[in-house]
C-alpha positions in Angstrom: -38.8 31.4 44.2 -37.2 29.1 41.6 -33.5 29.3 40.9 -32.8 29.4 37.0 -29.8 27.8 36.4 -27.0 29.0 34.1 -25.8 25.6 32.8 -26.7 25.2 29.2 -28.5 21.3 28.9 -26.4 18.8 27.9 -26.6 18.0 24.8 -27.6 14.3 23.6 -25.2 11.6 23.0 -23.5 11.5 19.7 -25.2 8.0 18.8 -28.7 9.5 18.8 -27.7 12.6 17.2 -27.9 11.5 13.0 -27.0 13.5 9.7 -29.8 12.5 7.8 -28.5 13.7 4.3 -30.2 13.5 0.6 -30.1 10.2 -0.9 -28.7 11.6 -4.0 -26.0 13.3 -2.0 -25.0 9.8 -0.1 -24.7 8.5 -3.8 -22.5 10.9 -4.9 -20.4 10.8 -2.4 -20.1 6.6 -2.7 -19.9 7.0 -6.3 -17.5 9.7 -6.3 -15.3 7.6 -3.6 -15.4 4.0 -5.2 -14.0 5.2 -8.8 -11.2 6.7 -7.1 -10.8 3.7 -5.5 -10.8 1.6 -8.5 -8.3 3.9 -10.2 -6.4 3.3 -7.0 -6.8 -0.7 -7.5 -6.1 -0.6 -10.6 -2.6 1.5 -10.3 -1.8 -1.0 -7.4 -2.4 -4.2 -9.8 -0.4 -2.8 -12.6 2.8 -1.9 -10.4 2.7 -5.3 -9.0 2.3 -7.1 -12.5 5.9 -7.4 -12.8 6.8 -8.6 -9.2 3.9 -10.9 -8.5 1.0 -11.8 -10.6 -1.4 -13.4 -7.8 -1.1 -10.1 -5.3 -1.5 -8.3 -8.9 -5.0 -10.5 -9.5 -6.1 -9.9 -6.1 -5.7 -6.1 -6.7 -7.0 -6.4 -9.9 -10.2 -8.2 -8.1 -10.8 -5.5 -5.4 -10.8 -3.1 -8.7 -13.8 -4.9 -9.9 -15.1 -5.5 -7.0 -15.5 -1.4 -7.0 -17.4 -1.4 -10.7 -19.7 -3.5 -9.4 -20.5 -1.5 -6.7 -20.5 1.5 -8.8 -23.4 -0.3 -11.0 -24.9 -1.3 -7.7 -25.0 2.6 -7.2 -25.9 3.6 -10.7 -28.7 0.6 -10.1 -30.2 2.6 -7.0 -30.5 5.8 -8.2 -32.3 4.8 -11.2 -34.7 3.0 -9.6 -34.9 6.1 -6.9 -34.8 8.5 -9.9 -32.6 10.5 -9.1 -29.8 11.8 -11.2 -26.6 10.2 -10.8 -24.2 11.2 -12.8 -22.4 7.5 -13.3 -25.4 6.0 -14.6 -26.2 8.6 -17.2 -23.5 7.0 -19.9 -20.6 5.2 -20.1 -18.6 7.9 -22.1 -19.0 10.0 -18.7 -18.1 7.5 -16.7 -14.8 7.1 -18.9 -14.7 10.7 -19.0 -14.4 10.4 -14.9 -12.5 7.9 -14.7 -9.8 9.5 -17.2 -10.0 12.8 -15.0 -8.6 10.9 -11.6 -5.9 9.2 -13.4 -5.0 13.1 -14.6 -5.4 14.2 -10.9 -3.1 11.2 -9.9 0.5 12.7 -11.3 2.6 9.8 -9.8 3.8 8.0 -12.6 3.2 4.8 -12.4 6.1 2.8 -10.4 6.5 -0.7 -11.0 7.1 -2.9 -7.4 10.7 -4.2 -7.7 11.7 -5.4 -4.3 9.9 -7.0 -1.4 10.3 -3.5 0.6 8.5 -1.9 -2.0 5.5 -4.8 -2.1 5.4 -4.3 1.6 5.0 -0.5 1.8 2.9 -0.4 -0.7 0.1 -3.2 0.7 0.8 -1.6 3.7 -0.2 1.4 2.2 -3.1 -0.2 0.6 -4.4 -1.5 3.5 -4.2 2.3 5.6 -6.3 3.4 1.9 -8.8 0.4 2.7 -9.3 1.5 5.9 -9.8 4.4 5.6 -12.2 3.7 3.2 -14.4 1.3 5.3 -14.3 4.4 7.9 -16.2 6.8 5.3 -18.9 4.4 4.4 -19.4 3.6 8.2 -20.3 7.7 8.1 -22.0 7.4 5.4 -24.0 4.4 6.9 -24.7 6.6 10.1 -25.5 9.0 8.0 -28.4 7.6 5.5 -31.5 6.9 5.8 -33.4 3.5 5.6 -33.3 3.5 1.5 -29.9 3.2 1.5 -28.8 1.4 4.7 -28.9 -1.9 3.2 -26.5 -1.2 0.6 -24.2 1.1 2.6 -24.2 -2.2 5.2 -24.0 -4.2 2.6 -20.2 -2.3 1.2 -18.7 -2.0 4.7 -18.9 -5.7 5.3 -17.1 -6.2 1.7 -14.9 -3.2 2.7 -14.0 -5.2 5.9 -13.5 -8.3 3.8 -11.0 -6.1 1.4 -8.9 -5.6 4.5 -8.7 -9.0 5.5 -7.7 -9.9 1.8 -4.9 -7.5 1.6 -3.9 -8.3 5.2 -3.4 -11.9 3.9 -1.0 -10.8 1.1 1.0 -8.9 3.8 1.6 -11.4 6.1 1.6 -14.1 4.0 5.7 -14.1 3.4 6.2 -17.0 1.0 3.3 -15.3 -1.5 4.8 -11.8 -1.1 8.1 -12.6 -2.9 7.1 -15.3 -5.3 7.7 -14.1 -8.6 5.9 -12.9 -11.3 5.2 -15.4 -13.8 5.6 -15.0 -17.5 2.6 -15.6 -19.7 
């Protein structure tokens, strides 16, 4: 007679086991994600406009780096046809955008010392991150439509970091002085 065991199976690794979610539910979330990125970009560009214009031009690039991946987004779900909320008009999108920077109550601080640059690319860079961590998941997590593009922003999200690690390290560029225009 055949014993029956009382160990439950084991359960398959974690690499085969995939979250396939909705397309339009992987956009949202990227779409949602990169504009408070940008908002984030943008506040870091503006504090650093008075202490150093090239780290504030480089922040200022990563910021448009993240609209253009927000049209790339807008671009995907209209050809999918799906509704996505940033590509329905630009007054929502400035309606969204205007709603994080509410959210956001830190007033805005302007960097004035070299300890303040370095905590806050330090801080940046924790941010970036972070945020090439959720598109990995979201990566794992889409399906075939989508993987090229989700690829596509965790290779530029991998370049952000190295950008920002650059300005950190970089000492002679980290104190230079804002110019005046």
């Amino acid at each position: 007679m055949p014993t029956i065991s009382t160990r439950s199976p084991t359960p398959p690794p974690l690499s085969t086991c995939r979250n396939i979610w909705r397309v339009d539910q992987l956009l949202a979330l990227a779409g949602t994600h990169e504009l408070a990125e940008l908002t984030r970009y943008r506040r870091l560009a503006f504090s650093f406009l008075t202490f150093n214009t090239a780290i504030s031009r480089v922040l200022a690039g990563l910021g448009i780096e993240c609209e253009m991946r927000l049209k790339k987004l807008a671009h995907i779900a209209q050809r999918l046809e799906l509704l996505y909320p940033l590509s329905s008009s630009d007054r929502y999108y400035a309606m969204l955008h205007a709603q994080l920077r509410k959210k956001d109550t830190d007033p805005y601080h302007f960097i004035g010392s070299e300890g303040m640059a370095i905590e806050a690319l330090s801080q940046a860079m924790m941010d970036a991150e972070a945020s090439r961590r959720f598109y990995e998941q979201l990566l794992e997590a889409s399906p075939a439509t989508l993987h090229s593009l989700l690829a596509t922003i965790v290779r530029q999200k991998q370049a952000e970091l190295g950008a920002l690690s650059e300005r950190l390290t970089d000492g002679d560029g980290l104190t230079q002085p804002a110019a005046l225009c």
